[in-house]
C-alpha positions as CSV (number, residue, x, y, z in Angstrom):
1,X,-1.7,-5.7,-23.9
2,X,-3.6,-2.3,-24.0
3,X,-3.7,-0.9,-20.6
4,X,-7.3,0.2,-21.4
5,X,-7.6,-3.9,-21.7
6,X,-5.6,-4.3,-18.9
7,X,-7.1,-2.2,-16.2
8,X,-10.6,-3.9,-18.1
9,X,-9.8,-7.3,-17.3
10,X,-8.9,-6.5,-13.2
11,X,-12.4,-5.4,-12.5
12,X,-12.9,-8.7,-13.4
13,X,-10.7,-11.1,-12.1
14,X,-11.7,-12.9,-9.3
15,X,-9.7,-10.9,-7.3
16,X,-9.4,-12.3,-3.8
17,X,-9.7,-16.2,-5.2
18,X,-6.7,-15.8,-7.1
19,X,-4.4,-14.0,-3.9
20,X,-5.5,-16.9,-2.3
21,X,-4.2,-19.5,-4.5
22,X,-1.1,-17.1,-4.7
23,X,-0.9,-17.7,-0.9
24,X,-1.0,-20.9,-1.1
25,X,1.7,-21.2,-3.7
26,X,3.8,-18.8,-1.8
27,X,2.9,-20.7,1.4
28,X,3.5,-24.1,0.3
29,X,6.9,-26.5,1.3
30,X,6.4,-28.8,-1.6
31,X,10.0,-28.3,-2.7
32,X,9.0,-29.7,-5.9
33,X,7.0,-26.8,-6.4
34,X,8.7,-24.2,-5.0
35,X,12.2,-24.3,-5.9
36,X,11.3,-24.5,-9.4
37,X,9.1,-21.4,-9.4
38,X,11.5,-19.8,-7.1
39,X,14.7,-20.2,-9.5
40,X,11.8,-18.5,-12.7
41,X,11.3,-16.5,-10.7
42,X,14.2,-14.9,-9.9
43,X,15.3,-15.4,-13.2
44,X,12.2,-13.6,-14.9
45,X,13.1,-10.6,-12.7
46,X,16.4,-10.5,-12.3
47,X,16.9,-10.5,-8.3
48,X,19.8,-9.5,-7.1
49,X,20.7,-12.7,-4.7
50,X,24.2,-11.4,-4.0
51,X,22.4,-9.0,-1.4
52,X,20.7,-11.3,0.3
53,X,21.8,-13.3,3.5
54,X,21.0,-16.4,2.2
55,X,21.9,-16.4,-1.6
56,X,20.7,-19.6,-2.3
57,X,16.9,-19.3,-3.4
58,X,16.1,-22.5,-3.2
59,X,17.5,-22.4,0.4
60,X,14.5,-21.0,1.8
61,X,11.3,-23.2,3.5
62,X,8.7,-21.1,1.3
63,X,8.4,-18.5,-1.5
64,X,7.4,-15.7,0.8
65,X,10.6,-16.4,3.0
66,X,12.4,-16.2,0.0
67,X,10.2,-13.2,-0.9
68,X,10.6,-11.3,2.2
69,X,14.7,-12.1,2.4
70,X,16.5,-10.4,4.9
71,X,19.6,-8.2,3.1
72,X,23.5,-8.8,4.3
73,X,24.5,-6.3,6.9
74,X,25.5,-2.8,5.1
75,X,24.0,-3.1,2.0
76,X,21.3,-0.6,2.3
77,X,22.8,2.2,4.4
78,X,20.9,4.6,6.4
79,X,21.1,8.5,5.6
80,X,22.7,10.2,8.5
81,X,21.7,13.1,10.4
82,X,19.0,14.1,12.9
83,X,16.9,16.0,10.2
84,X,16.8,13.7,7.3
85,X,14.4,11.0,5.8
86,X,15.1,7.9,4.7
87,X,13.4,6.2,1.8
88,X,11.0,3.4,3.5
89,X,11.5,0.8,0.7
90,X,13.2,-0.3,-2.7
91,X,11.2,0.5,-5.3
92,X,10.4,3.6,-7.7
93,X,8.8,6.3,-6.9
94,X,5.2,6.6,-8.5
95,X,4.3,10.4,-7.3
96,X,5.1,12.6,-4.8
97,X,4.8,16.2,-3.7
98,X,2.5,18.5,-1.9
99,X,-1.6,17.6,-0.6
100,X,-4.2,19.8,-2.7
101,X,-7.8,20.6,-0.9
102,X,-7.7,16.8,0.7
103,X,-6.8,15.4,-2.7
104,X,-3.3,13.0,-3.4
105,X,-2.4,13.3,-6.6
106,X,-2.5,9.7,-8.5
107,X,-1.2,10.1,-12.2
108,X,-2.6,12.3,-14.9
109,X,-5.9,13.1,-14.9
110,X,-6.5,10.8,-11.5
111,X,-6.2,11.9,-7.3
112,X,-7.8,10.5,-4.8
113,X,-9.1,11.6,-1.2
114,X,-6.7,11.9,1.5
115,X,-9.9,11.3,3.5
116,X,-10.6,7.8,1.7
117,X,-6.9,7.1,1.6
118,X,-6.6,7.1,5.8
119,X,-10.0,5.2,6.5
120,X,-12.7,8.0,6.6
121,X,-11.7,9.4,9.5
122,X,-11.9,13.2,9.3
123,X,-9.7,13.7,12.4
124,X,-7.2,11.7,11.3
125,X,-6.8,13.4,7.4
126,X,-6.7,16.5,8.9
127,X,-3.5,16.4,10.4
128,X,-1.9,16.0,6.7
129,X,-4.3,18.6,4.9
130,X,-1.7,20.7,3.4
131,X,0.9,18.6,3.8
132,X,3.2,16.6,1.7
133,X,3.3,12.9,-0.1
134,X,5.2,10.3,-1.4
135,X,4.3,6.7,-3.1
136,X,6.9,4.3,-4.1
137,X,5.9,1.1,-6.1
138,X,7.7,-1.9,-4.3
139,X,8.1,-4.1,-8.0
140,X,8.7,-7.9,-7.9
141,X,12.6,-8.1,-7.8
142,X,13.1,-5.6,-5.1
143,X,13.4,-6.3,-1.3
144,X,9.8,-5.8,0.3
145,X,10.8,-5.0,3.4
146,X,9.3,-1.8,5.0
147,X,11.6,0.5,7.4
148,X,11.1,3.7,8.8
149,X,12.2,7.0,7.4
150,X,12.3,8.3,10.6
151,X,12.1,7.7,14.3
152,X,8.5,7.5,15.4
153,X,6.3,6.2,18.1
154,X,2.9,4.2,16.8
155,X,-0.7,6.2,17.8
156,X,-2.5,4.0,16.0
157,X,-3.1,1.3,13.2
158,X,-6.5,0.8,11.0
159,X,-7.2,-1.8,8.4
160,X,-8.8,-0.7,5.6
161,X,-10.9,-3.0,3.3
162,X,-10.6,-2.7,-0.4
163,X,-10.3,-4.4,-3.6
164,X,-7.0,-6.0,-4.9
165,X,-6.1,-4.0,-8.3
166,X,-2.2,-4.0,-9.4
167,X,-0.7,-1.0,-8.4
168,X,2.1,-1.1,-11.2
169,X,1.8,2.3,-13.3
170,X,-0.1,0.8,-16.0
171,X,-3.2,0.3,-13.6
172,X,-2.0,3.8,-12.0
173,X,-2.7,6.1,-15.1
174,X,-6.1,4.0,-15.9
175,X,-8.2,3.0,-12.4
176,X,-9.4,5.9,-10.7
177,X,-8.6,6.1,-6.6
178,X,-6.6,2.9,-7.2
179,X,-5.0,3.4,-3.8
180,X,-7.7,4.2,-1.9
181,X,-9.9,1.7,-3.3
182,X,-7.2,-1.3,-2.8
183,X,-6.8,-2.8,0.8
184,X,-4.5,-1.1,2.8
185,X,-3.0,-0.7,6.8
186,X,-2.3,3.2,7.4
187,X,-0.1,3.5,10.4
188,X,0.1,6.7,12.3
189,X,3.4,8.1,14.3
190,X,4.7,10.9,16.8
191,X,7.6,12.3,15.3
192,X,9.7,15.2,15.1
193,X,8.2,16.1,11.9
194,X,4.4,16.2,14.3
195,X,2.6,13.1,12.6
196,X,3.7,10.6,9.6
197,X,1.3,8.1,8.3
198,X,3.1,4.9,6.3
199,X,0.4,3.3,4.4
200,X,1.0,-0.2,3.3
201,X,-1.6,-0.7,0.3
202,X,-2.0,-4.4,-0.8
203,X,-2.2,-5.7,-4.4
204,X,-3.4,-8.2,-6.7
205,X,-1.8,-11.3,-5.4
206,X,-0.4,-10.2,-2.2
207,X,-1.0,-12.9,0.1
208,X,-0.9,-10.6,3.5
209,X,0.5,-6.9,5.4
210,X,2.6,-7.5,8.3
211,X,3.7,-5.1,10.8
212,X,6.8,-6.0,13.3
213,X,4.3,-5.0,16.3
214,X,1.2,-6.8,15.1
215,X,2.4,-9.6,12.6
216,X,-0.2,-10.8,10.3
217,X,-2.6,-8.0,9.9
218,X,-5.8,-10.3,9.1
219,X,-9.3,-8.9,10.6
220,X,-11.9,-11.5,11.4
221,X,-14.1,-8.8,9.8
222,X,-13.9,-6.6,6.3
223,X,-14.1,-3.3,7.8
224,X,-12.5,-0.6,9.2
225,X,-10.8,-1.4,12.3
226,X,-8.4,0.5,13.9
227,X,-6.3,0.1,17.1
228,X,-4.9,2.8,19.8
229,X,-1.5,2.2,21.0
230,X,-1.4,5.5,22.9
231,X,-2.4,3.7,26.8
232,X,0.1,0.7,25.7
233,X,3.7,0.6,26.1
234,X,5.0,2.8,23.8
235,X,5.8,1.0,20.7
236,X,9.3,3.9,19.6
237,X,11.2,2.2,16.3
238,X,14.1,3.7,15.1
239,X,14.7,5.9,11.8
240,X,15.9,2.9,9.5
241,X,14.5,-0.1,11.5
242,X,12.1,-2.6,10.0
243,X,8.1,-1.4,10.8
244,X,6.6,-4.1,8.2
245,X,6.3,-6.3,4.6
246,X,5.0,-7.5,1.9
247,X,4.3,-11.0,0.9
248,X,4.0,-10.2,-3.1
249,X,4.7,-6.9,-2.9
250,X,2.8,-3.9,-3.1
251,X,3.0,0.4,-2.8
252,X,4.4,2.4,0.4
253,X,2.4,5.8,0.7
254,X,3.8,8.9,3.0
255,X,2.0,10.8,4.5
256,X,3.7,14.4,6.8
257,X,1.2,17.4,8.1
258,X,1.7,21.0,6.7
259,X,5.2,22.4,6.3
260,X,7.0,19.8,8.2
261,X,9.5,18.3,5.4
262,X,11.3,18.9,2.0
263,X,11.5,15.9,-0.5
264,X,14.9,15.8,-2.0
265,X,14.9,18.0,-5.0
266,X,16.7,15.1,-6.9
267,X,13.3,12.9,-6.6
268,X,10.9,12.6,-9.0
269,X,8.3,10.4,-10.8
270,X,9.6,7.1,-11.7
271,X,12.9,8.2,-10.0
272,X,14.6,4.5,-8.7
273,X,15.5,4.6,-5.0
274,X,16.4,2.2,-2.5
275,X,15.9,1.8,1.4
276,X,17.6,3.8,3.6
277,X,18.4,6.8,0.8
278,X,18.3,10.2,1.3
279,X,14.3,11.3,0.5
280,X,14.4,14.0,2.2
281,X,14.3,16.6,5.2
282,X,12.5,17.7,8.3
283,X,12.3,21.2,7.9
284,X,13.5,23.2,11.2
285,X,12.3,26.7,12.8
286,X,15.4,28.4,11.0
287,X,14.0,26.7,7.7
């Protein structure tokens, strides 16, 4: 299909009717229904089962268990060292490199507002003006689990309504401000690196966000919302550990202030990458 065509025919698609008969599908215990997918599925993408702790795929109660698999101990190794990132998820990367004027750059011949990106707060997109990105495109076969790239303690959460486009790089190079028009949870962190934002952006067909701290990130309401964690008890997660998932899948977006880190001069667009990798490095005074 023409990506012209394709991009065409998501404005419109009934976008939020068809994630929710995706939920359901991925939601439902009718084995009947869901092994059968489950096995095409796997098949159609060719998902690696051997990593997983349960191998069988029909083994698990729904399709978003199975979709959200944990991995066997040691198969995704965490970079070591006080100073380095680790890549948040499997994936590709879609873009990455340094904030222009409050712009993020998209693909060619698209950005989109660092502003719009993080809610509309101005406070909030000012502690990353000047600073440095990094998407990477979560695609059906990998695991969509979501862990940290370094060690952080959560400020603050906001939901972002938005629309449900595909974020694959077809819709990418064609929809302007695809991911900061498409729903999305930006979560802000203390770290030694001063703030990081990880920004979980949904997708056509993903049935929900969750976040280890929150769960199921579902407002009663489509608007901004955001909560403070700073008077709680400090929610502190470790470099590597889990912060949050997909169900279907979506786009991971960095976000570090001003001279704060180095992306690993091996990365690039469409560069493959997997959790716990070496992305990068928090740059020190002697840097």
């Amino acid at each position: 299909m023409h990506p012209k065509l394709f991009a065409a025919l998501q404005y419109l698609t009934p976008q939020r009717a068809l994630s929710r008969a995706a939920g359901w599908l991925a939601e439902t215990r009718i084995k009947s229904i869901k092994d059968p997918f489950t096995r095409w599925f796997v098949d159609k993408y060719a998902v690696d089962m051997d990593e997983a702790q349960e191998s069988d795929c029909t083994a698990y109660a729904t399709f978003n268990d199975f979709f959200t698999r944990a991995l066997k101990d040691g198969v995704r190794p965490i970079v070591d060292g006080d100073h380095t990132i680790a890549c948040p998820a499997d994936g590709a990367i879609s873009q990455l490199g340094e904030i222009h004027n409050g712009r993020i750059f998209q693909a060619k011949g698209h950005d989109f507002s660092l502003l719009e990106l993080v809610g509309g707060d101005p406070q909030t997109a000012a502690q990353f003006t000047g600073g440095h990105f990094a998407t990477v495109y979560l695609s059906p076969k990998d695991y969509h689990r979501v862990h940290m790239p370094i060690a952080g303690t959560l400020r603050s959460m906001t939901y972002v309504p938005g629309q449900l486009f595909s974020v694959n790089t077809v819709t990418a190079e064609t929809v302007p401000r695809l991911f900061s028009r498409n729903e999305r949870v930006v979560c802000i962190f203390d770290t030694a690196a001063g703030p990081m934002a990880v920004i979980l952006v949904g997708a056509m067909i993903v049935a929900s966000i969750e976040t280890v701290w929150a769960g199921l990130v579902t407002p009663h309401k489509r608007r901004v919302r955001t909560t403070e964690y700073r008077d709680s008890k400090p929610i502190e997660l470790e470099k590597g550990e889990e912060m949050g998932r997909f169900k279907l899948g979506s786009t991971v977006i960095m976000l570090f202030g001003a001279d704060q880190v180095r992306w690993a001069e091996s990365l690039g667009a469409e560069s493959s990458t997997k959790m716990g990798k070496h992305f990068g490095d928090i740059l020190t005074a002697e840097q």
